[in-house]
C-alpha positions as CSV (number, residue, x, y, z in Angstrom):
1,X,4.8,4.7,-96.0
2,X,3.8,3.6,-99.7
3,X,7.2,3.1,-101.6
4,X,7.6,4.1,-104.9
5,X,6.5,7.0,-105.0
6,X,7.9,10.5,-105.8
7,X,8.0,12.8,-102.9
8,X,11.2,14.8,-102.7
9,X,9.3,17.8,-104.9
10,X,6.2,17.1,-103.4
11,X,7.4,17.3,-99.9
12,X,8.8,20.7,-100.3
13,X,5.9,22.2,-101.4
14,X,3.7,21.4,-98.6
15,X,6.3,22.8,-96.2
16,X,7.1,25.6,-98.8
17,X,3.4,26.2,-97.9
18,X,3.9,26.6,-94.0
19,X,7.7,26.0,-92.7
20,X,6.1,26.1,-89.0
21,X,5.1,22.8,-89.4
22,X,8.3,21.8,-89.5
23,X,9.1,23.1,-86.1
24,X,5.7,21.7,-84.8
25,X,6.2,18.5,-86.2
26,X,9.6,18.0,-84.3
27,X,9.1,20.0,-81.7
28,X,11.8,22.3,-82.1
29,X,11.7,25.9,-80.7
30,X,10.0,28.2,-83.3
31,X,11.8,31.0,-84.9
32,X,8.4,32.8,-85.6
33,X,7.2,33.6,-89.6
34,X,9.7,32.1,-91.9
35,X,10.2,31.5,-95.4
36,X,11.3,27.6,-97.2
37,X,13.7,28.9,-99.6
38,X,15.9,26.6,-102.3
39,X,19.0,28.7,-101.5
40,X,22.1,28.7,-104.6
41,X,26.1,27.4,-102.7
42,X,28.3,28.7,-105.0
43,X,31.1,26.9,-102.6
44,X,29.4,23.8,-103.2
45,X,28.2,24.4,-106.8
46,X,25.0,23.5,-105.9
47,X,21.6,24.3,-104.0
48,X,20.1,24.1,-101.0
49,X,16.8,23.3,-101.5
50,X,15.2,23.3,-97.4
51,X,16.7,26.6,-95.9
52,X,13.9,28.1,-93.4
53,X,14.6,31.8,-93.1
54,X,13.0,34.0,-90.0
55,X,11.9,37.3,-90.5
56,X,13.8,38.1,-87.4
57,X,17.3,38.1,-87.8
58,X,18.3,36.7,-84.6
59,X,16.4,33.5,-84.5
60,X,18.8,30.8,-85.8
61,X,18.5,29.6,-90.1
62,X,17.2,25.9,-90.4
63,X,18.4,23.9,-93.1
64,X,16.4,20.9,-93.7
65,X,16.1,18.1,-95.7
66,X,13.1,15.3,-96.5
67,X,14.8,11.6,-97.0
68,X,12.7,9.0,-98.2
69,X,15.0,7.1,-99.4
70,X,18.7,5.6,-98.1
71,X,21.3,7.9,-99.1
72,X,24.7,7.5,-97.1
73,X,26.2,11.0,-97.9
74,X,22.9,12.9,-96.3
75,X,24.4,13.8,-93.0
76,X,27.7,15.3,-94.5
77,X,25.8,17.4,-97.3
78,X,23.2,19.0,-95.1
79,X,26.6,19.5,-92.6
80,X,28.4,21.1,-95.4
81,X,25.3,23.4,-96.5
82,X,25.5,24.0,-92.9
83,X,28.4,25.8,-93.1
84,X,28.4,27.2,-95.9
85,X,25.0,29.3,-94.9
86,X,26.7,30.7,-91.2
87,X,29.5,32.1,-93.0
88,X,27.6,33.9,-95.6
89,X,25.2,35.1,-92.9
90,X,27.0,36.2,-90.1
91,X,28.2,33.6,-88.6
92,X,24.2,33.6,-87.3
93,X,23.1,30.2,-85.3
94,X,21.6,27.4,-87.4
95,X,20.6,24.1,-87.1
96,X,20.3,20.9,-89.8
97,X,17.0,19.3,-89.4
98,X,16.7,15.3,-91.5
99,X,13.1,14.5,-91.6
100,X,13.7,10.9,-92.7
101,X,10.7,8.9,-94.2
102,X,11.3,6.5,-91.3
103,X,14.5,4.7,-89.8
104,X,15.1,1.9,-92.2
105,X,16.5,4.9,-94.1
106,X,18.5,6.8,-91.7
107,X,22.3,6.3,-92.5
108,X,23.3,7.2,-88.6
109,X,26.6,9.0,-90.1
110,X,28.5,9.2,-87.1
111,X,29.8,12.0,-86.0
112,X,27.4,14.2,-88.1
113,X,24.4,12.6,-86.7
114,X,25.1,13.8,-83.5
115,X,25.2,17.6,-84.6
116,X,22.1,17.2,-86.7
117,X,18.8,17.0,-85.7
118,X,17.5,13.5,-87.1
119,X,13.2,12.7,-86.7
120,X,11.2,10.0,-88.7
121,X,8.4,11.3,-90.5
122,X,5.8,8.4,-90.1
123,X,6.2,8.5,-86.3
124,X,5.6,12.4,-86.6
125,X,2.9,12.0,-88.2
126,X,1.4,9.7,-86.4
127,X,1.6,11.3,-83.0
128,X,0.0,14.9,-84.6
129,X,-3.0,12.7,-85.8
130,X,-3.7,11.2,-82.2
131,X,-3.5,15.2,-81.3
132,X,-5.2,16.6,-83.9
133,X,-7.1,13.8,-86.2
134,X,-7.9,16.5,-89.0
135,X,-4.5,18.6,-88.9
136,X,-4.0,19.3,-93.0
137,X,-0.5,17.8,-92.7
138,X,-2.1,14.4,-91.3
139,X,-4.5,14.6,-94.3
140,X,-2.1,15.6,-97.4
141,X,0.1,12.4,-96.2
142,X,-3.2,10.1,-96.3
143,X,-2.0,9.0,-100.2
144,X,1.4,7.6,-98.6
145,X,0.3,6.1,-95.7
146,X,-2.9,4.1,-96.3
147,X,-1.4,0.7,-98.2
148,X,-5.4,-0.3,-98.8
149,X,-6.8,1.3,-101.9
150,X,-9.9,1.1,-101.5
151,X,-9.7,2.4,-98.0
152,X,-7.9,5.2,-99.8
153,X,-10.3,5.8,-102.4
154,X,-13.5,5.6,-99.7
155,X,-12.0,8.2,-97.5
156,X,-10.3,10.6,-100.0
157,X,-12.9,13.3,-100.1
158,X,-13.0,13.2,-95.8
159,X,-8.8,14.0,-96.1
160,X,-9.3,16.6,-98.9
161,X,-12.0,18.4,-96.7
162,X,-9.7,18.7,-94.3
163,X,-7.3,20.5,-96.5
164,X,-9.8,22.1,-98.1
165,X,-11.7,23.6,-94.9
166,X,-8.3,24.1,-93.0
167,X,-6.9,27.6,-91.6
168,X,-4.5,27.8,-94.1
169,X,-4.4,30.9,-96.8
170,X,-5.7,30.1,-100.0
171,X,-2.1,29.6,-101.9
172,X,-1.3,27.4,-99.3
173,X,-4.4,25.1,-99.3
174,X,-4.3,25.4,-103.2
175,X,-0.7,23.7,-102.8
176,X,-1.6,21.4,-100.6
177,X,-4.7,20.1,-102.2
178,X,-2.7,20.0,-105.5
179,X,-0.2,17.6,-103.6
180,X,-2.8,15.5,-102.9
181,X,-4.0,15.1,-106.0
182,X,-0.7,14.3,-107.4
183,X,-0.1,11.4,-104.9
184,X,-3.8,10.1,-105.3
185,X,-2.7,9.9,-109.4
186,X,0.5,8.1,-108.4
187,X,-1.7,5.8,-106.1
188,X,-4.8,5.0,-108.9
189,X,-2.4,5.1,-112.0
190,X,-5.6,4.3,-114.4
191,X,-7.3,7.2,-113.2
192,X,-7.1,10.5,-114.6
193,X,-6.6,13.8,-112.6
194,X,-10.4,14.9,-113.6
195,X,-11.4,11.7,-112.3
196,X,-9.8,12.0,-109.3
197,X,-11.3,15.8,-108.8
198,X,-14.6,14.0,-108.7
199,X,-13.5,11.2,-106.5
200,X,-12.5,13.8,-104.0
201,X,-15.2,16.3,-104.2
202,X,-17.9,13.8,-103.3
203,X,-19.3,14.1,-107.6
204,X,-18.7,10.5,-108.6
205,X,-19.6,9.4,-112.1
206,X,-21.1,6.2,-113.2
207,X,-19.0,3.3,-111.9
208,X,-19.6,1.2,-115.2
209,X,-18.7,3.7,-117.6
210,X,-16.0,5.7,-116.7
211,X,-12.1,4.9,-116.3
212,X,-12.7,6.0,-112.2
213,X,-15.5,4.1,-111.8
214,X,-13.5,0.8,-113.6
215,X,-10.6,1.1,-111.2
216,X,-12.7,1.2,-108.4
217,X,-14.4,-1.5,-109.2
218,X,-10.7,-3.6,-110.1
219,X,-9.2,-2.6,-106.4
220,X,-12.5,-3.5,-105.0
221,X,-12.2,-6.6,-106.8
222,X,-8.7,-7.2,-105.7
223,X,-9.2,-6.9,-101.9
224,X,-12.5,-9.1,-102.8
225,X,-10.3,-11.8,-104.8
226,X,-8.2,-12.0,-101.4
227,X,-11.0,-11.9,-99.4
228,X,-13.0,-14.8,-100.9
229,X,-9.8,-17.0,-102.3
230,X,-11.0,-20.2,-100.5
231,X,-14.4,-20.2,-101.4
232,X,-13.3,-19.5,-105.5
233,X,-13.1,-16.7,-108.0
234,X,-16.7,-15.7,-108.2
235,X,-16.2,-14.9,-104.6
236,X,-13.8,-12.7,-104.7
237,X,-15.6,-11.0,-108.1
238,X,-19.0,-10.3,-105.8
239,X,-16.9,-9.3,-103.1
240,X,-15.5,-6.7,-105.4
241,X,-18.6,-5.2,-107.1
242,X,-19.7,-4.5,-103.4
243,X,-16.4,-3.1,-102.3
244,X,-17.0,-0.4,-105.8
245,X,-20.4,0.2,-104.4
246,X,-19.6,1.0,-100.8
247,X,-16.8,3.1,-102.1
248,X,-19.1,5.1,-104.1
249,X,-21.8,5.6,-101.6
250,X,-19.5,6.6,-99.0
251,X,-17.7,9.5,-101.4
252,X,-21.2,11.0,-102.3
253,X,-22.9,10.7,-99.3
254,X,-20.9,10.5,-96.2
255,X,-20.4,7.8,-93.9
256,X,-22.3,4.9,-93.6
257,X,-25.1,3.3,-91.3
258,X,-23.9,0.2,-90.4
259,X,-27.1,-1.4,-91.6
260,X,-26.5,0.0,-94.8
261,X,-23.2,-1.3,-95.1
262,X,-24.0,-4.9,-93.8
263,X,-27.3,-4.8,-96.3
264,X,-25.1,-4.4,-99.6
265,X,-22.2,-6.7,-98.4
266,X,-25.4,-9.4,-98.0
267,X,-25.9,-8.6,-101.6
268,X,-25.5,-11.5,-103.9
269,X,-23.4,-11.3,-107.1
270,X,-27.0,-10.3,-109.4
271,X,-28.1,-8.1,-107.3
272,X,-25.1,-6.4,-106.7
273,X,-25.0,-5.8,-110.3
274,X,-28.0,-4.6,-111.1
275,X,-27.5,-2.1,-108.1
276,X,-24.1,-0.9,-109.6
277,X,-25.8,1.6,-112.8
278,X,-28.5,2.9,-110.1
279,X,-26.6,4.8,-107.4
280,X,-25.2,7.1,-109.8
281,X,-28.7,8.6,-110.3
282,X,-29.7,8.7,-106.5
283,X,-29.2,12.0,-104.5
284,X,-30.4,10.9,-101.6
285,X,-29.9,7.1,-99.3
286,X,-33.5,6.8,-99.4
287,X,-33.8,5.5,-103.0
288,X,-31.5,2.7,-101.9
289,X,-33.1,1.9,-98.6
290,X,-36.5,1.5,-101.1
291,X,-34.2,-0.6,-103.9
292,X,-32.8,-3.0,-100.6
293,X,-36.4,-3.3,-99.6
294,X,-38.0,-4.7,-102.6
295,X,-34.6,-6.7,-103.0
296,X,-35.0,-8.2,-99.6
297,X,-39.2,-9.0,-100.2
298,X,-38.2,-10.6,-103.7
299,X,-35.6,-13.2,-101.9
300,X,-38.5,-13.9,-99.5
């Protein structure tokens, strides 16, 4: 996962959204409808901010925690919380559940590790998206999982439709998407949150003249700059405009043909440029199939 980034809020509101995830994710036996609930320790002077609650009283409380980050003292606090929680409630069953970001930062506190249940996000994840390729929680992680940015930026509006269009309640999806959102700011820091909205929702502006359409264009031509190092700088600069260009197309109009994809990267620097303030104005594919057309009888 992207480091860097702030998650621990973020994290808790997605599950806040719909604790059974947590038990799907990990496999653990469900306790049925439940509430994520940041629960005051007096005992401990401070809160717990993961406690799963069942509406039935005899399934077992879950306390869990998201780590994303190396913290040695995890496995005793969520041990302490632990017991603090059965003796105010009964001395009912509950379990600790560390979802750790993934195991570079799993302290392996021995002997609390062996009472609570320890599972590595990343790997979760992973294994729900071969299951379910669209699941919401595969989707609202995209922003901390995809290193390339343009990759990121092209398929954004795919990921939000799945949290958009998933089964979820509305408050639940409305949290989610917001989530997203927030991570996609942290990823694109020159982009404001409208932008971003329109990024998302398939309603790009004009690349040339908007902050959205700038930063496209600069990660494109990053990845370009990479991509065309040996063969010099103006390269890597066409490499980029077309990078910005596929981006665009892709968030307003779907995936792709490959033909259409190979027929702009064959696009020389010029051309590229003079193609850039046009797609903007097209609804459709067909106006571009007509521009790379003429472009293609012109070189002939």
């Amino acid at each position: 996962m992207i480091k860097g980034l702030k998650t621990d809020k973020q994290t808790f509101r997605i599950f806040q959204a719909h604790p059974p995830w947590v038990f799907e994710l990990t496999d653990l036996p469900s306790p049925g409808k439940s509430t994520l609930q940041s629960i005051a320790l007096k005992a401990l002077e401070r809160r717990a901010d993961g406690v799963i609650m069942p509406d039935d009283p005899t399934q077992p409380i879950t306390v869990v925690e998201f780590q994303f980050q190396m913290d040695t003292g995890v496995y005793t606090r969520i041990a302490a919380e632990m017991a603090i929680l059965q003796e105010a409630n009964d001395w009912r069953d509950i379990q600790g559940v560390i979802l750790f970001q993934d195991s570079s930062v799993d302290p392996k506190t021995s002997p609390w590790n062996k009472i609570v249940h320890a599972f590595y996000l990343n790997d979760l994840l992973a294994k729900l998206e071969l299951r379910n390729p669209h699941h919401p929680l595969v989707a609202v992680f995209k922003p901390l999982i995809v290193e390339d940015e343009v990759a990121l930026a092209e398929m954004a509006h795919e990921y939000y439709r799945d949290i958009s269009t998933s089964s979820l309640d509305e408050t639940s999806r409305a949290a989610l998407a917001d989530v997203f959102v927030n991570w996609l700011l942290q990823r694109f820091k020159h982009m404001t949150r409208k932008e971003i909205e329109m990024l998302i929702i398939s309603e790009l502006p004009d690349l040339e003249d908007t902050t959205a359409g700038k930063e496209l264009i600069r990660i494109g031509e990053k990845r370009g700059e990479k991509r065309g190092k040996k063969e010099g700088k103006q390269m890597g600069k066409k490499e980029g405009v077309v990078e910005a260009i596929l981006v665009f197309l892709q968030a307003k109009h779907g995936r792709l043909r490959a033909e259409v994809r190979e027929r702009v990267q064959a696009l020389d620097l010029a051309a590229a440029k003079q193609l850039v303030p046009l797609i903007a104005k097209w609804e459709t594919l067909e106006p571009l199939q007509q521009w790379l057309d003429q472009s293609s009888g012109k070189k002939a």
